[in-house]
KEKE-3310 file (N, C-alpha, C; in steps of 0.2 Angstrom, whole numbers, plus 5000, padded with zeros to 4 digits):
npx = (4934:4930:4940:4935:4923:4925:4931:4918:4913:4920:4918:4903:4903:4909:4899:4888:4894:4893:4879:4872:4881:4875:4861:4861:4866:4856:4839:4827:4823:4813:4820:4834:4834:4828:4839:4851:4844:4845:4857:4861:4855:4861:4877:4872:4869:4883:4888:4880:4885:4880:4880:4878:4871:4858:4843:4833:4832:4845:4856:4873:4874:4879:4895:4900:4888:4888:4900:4897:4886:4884:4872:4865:4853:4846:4848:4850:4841:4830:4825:4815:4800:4802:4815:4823:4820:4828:4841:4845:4842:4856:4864:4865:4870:4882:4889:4887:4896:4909:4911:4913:4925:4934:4950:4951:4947:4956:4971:4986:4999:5014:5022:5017:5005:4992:4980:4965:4956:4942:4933:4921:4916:4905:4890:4900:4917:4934:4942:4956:4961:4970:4973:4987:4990:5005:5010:5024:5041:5045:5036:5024:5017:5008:5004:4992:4987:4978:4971:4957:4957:4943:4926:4915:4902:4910:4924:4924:4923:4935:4942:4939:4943:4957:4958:4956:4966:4978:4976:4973:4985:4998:5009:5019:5035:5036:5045:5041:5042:5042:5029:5020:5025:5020:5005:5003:5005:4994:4984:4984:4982:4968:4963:4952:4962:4960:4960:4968:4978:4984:4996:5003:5011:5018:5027:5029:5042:5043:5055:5055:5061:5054:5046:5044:5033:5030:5019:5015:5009:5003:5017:5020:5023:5034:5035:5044:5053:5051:5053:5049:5047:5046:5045:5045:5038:5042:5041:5029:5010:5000:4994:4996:5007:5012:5023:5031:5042:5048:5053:5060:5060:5067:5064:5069:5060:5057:5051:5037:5038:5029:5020:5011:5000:4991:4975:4971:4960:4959:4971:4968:4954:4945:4940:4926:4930:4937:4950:4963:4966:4978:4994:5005:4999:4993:5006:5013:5002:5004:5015:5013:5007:5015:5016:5005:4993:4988:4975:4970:4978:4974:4960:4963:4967:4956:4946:4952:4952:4939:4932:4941:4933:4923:4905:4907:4909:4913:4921:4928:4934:4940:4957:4963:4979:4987:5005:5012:5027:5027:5027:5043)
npy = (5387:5389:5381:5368:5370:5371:5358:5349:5354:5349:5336:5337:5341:5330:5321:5325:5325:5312:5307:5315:5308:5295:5299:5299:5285:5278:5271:5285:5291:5294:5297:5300:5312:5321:5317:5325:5339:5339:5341:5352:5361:5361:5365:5378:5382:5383:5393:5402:5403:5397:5385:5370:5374:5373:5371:5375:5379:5388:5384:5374:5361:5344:5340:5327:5322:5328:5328:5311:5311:5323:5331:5335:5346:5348:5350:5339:5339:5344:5335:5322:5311:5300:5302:5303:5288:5282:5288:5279:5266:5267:5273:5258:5250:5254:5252:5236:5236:5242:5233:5220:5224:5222:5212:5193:5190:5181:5180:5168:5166:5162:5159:5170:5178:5185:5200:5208:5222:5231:5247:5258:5274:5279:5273:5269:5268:5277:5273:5263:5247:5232:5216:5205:5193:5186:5180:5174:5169:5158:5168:5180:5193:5207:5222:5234:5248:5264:5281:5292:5310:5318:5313:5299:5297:5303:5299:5286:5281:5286:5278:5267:5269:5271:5257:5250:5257:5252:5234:5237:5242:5233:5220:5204:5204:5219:5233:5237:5253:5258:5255:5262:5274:5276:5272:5283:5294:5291:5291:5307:5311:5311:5312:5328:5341:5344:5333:5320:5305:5296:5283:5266:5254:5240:5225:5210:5196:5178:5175:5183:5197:5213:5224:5241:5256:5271:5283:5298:5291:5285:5281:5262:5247:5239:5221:5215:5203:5210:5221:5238:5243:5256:5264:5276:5289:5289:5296:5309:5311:5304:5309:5322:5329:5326:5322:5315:5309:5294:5282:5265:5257:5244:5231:5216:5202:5190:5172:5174:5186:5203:5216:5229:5240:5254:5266:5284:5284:5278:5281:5297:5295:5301:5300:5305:5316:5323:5319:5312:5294:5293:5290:5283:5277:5266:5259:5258:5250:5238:5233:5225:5215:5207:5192:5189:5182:5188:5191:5190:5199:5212:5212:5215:5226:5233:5231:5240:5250:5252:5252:5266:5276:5274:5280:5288:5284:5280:5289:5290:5282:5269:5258:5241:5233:5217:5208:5195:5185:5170:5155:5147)
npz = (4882:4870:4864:4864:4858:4847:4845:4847:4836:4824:4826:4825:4810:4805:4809:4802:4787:4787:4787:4775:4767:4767:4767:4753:4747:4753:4756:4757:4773:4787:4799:4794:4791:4802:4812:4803:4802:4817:4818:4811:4821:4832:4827:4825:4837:4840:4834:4838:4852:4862:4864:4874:4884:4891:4884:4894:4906:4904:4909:4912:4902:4908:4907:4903:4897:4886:4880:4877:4870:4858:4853:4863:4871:4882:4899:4913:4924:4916:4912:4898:4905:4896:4891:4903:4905:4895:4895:4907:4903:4894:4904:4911:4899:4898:4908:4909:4896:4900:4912:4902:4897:4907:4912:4916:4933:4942:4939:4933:4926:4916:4929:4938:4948:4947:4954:4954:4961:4955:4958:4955:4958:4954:4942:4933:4926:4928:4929:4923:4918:4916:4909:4901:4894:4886:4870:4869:4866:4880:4889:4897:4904:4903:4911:4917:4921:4927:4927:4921:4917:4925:4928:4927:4913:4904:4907:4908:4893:4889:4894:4889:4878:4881:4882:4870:4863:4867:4867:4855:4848:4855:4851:4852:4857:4855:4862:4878:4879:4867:4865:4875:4870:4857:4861:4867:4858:4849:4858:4862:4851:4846:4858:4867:4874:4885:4892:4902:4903:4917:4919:4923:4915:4911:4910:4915:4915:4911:4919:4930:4932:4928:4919:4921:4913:4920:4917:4924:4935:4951:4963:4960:4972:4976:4987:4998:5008:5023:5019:5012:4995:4984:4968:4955:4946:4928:4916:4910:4911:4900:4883:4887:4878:4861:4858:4869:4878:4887:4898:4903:4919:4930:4938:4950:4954:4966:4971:4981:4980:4978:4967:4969:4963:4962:4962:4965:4971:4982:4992:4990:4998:5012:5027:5039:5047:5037:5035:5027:5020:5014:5007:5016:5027:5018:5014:5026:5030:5018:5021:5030:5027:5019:5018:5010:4999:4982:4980:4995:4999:4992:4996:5009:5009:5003:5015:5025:5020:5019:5033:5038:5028:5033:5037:5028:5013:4998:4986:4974:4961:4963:4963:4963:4960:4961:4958:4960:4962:4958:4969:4968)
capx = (4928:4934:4943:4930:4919:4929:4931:4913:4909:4923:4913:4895:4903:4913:4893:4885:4895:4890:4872:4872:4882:4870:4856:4863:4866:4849:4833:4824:4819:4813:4827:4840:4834:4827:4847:4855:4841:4847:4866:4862:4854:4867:4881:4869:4870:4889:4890:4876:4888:4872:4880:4881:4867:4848:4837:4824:4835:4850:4861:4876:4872:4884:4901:4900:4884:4889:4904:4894:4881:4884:4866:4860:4851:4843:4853:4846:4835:4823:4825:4806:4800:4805:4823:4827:4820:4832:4845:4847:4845:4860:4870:4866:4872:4888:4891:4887:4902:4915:4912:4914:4931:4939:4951:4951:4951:4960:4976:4987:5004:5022:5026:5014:4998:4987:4972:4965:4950:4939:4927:4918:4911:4896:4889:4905:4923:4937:4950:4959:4963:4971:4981:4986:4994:5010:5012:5031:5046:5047:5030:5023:5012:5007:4999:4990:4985:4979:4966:4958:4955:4938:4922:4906:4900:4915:4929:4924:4923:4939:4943:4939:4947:4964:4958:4955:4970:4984:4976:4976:4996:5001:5012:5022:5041:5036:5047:5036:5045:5039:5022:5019:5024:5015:5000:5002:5005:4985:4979:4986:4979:4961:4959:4954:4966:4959:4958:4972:4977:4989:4997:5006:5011:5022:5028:5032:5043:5045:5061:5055:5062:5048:5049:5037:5034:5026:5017:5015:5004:5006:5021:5022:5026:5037:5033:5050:5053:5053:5054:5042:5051:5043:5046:5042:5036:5048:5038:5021:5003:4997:4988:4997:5010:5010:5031:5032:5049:5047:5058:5059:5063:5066:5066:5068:5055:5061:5046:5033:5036:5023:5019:5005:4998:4982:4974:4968:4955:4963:4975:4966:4949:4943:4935:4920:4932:4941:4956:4967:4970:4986:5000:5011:4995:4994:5013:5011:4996:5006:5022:5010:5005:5020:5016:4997:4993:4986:4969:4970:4982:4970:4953:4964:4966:4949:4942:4955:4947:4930:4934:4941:4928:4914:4897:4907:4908:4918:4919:4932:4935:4946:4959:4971:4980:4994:5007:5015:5029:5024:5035:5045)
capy = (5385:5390:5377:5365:5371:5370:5349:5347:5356:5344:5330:5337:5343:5325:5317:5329:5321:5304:5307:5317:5301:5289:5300:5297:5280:5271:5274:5291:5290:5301:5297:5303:5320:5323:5317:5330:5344:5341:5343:5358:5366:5360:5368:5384:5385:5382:5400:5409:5405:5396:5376:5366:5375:5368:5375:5376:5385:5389:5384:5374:5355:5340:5339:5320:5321:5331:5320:5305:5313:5331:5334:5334:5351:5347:5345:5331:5342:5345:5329:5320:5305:5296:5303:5298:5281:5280:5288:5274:5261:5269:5270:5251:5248:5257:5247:5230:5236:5242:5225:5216:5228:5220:5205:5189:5193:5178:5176:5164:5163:5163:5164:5176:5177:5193:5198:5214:5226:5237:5248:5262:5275:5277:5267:5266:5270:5281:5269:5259:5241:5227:5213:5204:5186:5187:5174:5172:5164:5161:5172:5185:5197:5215:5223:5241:5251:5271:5284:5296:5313:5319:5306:5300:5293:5305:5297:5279:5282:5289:5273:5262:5273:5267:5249:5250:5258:5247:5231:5235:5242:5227:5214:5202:5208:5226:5235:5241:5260:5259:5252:5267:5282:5275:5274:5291:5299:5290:5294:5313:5314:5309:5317:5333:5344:5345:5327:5316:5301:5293:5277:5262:5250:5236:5219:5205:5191:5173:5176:5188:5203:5217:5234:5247:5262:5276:5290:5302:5288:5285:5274:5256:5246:5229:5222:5209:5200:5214:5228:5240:5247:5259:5265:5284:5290:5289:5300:5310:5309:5300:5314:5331:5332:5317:5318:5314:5306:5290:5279:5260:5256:5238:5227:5208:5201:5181:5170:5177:5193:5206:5220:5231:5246:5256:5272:5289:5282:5274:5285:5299:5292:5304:5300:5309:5320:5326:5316:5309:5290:5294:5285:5282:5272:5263:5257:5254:5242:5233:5230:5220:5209:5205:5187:5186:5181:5194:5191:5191:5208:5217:5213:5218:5236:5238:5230:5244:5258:5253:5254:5270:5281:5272:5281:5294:5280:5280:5296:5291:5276:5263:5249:5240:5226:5215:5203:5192:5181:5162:5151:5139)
capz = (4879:4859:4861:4867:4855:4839:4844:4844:4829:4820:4827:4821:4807:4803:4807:4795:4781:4787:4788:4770:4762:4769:4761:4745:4747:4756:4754:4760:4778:4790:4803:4791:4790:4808:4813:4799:4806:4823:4818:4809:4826:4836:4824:4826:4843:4841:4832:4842:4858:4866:4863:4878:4887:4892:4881:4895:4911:4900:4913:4908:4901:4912:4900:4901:4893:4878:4877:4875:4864:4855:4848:4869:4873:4888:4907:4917:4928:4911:4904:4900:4908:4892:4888:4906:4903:4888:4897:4912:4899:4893:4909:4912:4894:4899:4913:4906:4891:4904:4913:4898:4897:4912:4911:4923:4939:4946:4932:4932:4920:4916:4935:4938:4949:4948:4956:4954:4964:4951:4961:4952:4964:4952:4938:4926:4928:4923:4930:4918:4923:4910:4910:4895:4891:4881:4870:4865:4870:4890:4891:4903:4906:4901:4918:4915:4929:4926:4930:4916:4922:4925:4931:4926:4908:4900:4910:4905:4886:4887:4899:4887:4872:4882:4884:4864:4861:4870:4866:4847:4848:4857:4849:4856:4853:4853:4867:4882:4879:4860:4866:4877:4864:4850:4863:4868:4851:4848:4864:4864:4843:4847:4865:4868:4877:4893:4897:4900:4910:4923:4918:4923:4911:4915:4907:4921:4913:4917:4923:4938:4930:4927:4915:4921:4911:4925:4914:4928:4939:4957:4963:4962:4976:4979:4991:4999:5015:5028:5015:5005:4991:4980:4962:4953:4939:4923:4911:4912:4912:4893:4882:4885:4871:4857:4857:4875:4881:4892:4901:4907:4923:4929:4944:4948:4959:4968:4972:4985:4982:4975:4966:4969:4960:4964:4960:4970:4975:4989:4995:4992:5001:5014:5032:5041:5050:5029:5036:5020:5020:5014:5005:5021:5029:5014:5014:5033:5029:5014:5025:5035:5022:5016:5012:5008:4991:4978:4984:5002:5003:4989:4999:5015:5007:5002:5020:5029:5015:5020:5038:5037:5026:5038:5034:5021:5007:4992:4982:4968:4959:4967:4959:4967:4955:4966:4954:4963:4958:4959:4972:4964)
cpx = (4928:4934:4940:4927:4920:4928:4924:4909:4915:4917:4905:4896:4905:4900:4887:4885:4894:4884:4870:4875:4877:4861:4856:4865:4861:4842:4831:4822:4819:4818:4831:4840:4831:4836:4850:4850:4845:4854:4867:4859:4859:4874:4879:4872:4879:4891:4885:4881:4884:4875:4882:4875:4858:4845:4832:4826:4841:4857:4865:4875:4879:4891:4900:4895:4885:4895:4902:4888:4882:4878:4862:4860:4848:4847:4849:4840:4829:4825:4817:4808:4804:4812:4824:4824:4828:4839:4848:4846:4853:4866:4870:4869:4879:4891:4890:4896:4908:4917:4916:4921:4936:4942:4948:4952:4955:4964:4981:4995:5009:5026:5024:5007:4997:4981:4970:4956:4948:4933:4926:4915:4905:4896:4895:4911:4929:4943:4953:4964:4964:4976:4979:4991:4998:5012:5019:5036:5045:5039:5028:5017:5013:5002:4999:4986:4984:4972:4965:4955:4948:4934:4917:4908:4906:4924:4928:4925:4928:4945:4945:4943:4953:4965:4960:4964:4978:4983:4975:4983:4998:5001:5016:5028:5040:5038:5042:5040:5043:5033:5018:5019:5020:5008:4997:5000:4994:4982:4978:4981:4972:4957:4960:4958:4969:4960:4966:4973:4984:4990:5002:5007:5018:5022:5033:5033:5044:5049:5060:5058:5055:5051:5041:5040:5029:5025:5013:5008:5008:5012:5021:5024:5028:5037:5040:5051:5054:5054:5047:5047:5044:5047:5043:5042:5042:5045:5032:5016:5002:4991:4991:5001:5010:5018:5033:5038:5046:5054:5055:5063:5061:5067:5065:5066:5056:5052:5042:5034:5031:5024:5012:5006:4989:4981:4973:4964:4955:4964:4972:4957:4949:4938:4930:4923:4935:4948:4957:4968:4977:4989:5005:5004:4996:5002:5013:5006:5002:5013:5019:5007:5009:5018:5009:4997:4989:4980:4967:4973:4975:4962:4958:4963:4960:4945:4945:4953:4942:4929:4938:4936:4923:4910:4899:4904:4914:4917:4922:4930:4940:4950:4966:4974:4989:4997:5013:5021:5027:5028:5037:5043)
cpy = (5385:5384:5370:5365:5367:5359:5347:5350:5352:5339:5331:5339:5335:5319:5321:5326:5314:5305:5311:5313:5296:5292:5301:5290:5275:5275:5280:5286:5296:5302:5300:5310:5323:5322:5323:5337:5344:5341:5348:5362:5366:5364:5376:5387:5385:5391:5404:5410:5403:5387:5376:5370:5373:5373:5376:5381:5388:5389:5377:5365:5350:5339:5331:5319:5322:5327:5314:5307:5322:5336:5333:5342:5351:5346:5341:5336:5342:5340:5327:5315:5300:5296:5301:5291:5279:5282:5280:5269:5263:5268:5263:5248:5250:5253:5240:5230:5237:5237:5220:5217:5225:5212:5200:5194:5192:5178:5173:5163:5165:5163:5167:5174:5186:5193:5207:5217:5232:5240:5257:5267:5279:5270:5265:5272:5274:5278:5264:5254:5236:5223:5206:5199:5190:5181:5174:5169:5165:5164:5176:5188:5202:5216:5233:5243:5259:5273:5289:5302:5314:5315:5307:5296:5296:5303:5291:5279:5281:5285:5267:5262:5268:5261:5246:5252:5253:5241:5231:5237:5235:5222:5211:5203:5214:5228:5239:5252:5261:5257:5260:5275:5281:5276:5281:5295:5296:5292:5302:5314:5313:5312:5324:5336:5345:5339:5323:5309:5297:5287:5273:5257:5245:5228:5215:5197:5184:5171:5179:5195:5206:5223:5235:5254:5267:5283:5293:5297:5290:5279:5267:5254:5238:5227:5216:5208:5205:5219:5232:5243:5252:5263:5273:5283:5289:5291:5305:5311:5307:5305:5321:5333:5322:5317:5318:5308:5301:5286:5273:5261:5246:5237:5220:5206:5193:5177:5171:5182:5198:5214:5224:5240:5248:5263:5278:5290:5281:5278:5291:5302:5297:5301:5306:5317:5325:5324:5312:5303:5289:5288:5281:5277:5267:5259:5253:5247:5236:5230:5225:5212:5205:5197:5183:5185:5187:5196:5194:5197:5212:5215:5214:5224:5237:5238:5238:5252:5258:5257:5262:5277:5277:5276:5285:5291:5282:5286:5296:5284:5273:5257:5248:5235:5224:5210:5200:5186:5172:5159:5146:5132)
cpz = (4872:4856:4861:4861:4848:4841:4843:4836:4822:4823:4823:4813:4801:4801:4800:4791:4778:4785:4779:4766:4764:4766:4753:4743:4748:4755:4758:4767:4784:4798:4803:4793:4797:4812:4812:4804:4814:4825:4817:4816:4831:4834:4824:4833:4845:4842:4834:4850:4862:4865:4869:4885:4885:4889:4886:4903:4910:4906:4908:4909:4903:4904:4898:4897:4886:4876:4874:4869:4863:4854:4858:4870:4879:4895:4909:4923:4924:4904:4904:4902:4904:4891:4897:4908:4900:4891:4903:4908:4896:4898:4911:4907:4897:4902:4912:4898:4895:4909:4910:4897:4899:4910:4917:4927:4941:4939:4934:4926:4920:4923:4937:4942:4950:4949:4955:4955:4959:4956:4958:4958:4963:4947:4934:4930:4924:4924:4926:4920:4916:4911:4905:4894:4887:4879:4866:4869:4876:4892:4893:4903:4906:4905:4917:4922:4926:4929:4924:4919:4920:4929:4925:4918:4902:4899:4907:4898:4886:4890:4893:4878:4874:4879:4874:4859:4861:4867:4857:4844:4849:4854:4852:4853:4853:4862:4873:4881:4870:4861:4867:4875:4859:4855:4864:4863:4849:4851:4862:4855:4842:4853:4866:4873:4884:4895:4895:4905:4913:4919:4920:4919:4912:4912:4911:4917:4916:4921:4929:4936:4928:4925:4918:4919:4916:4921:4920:4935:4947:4958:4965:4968:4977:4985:4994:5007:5020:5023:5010:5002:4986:4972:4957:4948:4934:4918:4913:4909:4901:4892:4882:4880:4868:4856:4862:4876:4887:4894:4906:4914:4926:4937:4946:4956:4960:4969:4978:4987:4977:4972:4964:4966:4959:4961:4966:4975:4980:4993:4996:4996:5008:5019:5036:5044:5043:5033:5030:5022:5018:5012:5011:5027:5025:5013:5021:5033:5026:5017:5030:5032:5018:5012:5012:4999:4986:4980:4988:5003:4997:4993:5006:5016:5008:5011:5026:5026:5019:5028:5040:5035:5032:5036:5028:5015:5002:4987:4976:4969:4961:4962:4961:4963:4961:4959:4959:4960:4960:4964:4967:4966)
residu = (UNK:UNK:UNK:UNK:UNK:UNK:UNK:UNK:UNK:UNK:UNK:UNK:UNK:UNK:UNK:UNK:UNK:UNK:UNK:UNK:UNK:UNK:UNK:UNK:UNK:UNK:UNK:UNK:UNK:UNK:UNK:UNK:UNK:UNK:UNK:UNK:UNK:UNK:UNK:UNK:UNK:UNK:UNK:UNK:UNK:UNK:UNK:UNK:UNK:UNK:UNK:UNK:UNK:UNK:UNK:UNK:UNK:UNK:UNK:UNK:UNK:UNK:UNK:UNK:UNK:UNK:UNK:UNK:UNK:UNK:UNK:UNK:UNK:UNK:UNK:UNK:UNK:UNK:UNK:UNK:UNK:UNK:UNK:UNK:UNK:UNK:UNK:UNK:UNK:UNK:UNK:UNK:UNK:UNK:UNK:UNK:UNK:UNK:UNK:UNK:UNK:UNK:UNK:UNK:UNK:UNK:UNK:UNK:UNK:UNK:UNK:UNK:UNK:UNK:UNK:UNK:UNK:UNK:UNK:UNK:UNK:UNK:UNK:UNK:UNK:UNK:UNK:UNK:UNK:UNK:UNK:UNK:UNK:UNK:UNK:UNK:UNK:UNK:UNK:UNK:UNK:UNK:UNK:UNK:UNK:UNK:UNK:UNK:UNK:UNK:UNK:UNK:UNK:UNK:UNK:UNK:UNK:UNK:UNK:UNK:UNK:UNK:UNK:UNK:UNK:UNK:UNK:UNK:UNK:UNK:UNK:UNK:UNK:UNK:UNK:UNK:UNK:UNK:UNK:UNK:UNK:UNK:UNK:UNK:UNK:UNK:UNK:UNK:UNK:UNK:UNK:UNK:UNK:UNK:UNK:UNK:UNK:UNK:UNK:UNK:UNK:UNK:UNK:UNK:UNK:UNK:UNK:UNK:UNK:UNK:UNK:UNK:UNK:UNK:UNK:UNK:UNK:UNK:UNK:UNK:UNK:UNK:UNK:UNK:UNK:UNK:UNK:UNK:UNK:UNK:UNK:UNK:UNK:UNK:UNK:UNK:UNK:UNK:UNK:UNK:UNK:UNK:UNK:UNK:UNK:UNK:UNK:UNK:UNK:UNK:UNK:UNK:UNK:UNK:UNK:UNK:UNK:UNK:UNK:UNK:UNK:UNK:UNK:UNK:UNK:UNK:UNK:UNK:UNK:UNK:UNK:UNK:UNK:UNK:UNK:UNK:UNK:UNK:UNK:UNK:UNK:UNK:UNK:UNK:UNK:UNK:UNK:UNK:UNK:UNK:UNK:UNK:UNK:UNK:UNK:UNK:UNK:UNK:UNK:UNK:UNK:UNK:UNK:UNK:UNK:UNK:UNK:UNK:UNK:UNK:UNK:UNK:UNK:UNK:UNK:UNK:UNK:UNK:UNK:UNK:UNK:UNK:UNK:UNK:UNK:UNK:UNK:UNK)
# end
């Protein structure tokens, strides 16, 4: 919890300095200084040992909230009608940008068709789903698949940190194995210690060849005429140390073969009975679909998920991305 503590009181401490340079630079207003007052209580309650609890039943206020906002004193039990007004405009807001987050869904390029299932199993997600035209010789595709740990409005943040992350590293020419340490080193220098996340990342050229880097995700699967092959990890999870050692691993995919990658969500999906959907159902399934298109095999999963949980429902976040090579 120390350790916890000290990271928000760099944050309230980093806003302080904002909100004190901005009353030296704009006019007086009484925003300013109710903001700085409510940094300075906040940073009080750090060093009474009382931060992060409700002022009104001193139980212990949701992490994802204090994530998202530092200066929240209240847990959701003793919010007023107005602060959870303000809040659900908020989560709607949240969900409306992590939307916006998502690429196509149907794409299209170099050889390449992908299709990819996002399912949240509240309002915003922690799962991390991207896939990114390469424009240079020949061309391809940069396909992202991961899961951030945690849930809820703290997980997605921290979702969308990745999405921000990858997407302003990546140049076209830069090695997927120098992609994914520079990532890391950003991710791991910015996120607190507890939180870290699973990833997939992988560059499908137009040749048919594919590099995937597997930072402690689940494994990939190819999918080829009467075979499932699958693929392991080759580093671990993005976030725990910033001088993390990776390793590509390659394979070369002919035409109307695929490659599917999902999250937890799936496999570990729970029915009425607390029976595991399980990895080895999942493989049984995809050997059966061998020559569906990205589409058609990812809404077969989710239709044999839904079917399976029956009345439980979905408890985690879900995402299945297929890549397929093109026929000739």
């Amino acid at each position: 919890m120390a350790e916890t503590d000290n990271v928000f009181r760099s944050q309230l401490l980093e806003r302080r300095h904002r909100l004190e340079t901005a009353m030296h630079t704009m006019p007086a207003t009484g925003e300013i200084e109710k903001l700085l007052s409510d940094v300075d209580k906040a940073l009080e309650r750090i060093e009474h040992g009382t931060y992060g609890l409700c002022e009104t039943c001193h139980d212990a206020i949701e992490p994802e909230r204090l994530m998202a906002d530092p200066l929240m004193c209240y847990c959701l039990d003793h919010l007023t009608q107005s602060q959870r007004h303000a809040l659900q405009q908020d989560l709607d807001l949240a969900v409306e940008i992590q939307s916006a987050l998502l690429p196509s869904r149907n794409m299209k390029i170099a050889g390449w068709e992908a299709y990819f299932h996002y399912q949240p199993a509240g309002p915003v997600s922690g799962d991390y789903c991207d896939l990114i035209p390469v424009q240079n010789d020949g061309g391809g595709l940069l396909f992202l698949a991961g899961d951030v740990s945690g849930k809820g409005v703290a997980a997605s943040l921290l979702m969308s940190n990745l999405h921000a992350i990858f997407r302003s590293l990546y140049s076209p020419g830069m090695s997927l194995l120098e992609l994914i340490k520079r990532a890391n080193h950003v991710f791991c220098e910015n996120t607190m210690s507890s939180f870290y996340a699973t990833l997939l990342c992988g560059l499908a050229h137009s040749s048919g060849e594919v590099e995937i880097c597997n930072a402690g995700h689940l494994p990939p699967v190819i999918l080829r005429s009467g075979e499932v092959v699958t693929l392991g990890a080759t580093g671990m999870p993005l976030g725990l140390f910033c001088d993390a050692e990776f390793t590509v691993c390659r394979a070369e995919l002919k035409p109307g073969e695929s490659l599917v990658l999902y999250t937890d969500g799936l496999t570990e999906a729970r029915n009425s009975s607390d029976d595991e959907y399980g990895r080895e159902r999942l493989l049984q399934l995809l050997a059966e679909c061998n020559q569906m298109t990205p589409k058609h095999l990812a809404d077969r999963c989710v239709k044999e998920l839904l079917k399976f949980v029956a009345n439980r429902g979905i408890s985690d976040d879900v995402t299945i991305m297929v890549l397929q090579r093109s026929a000739a």
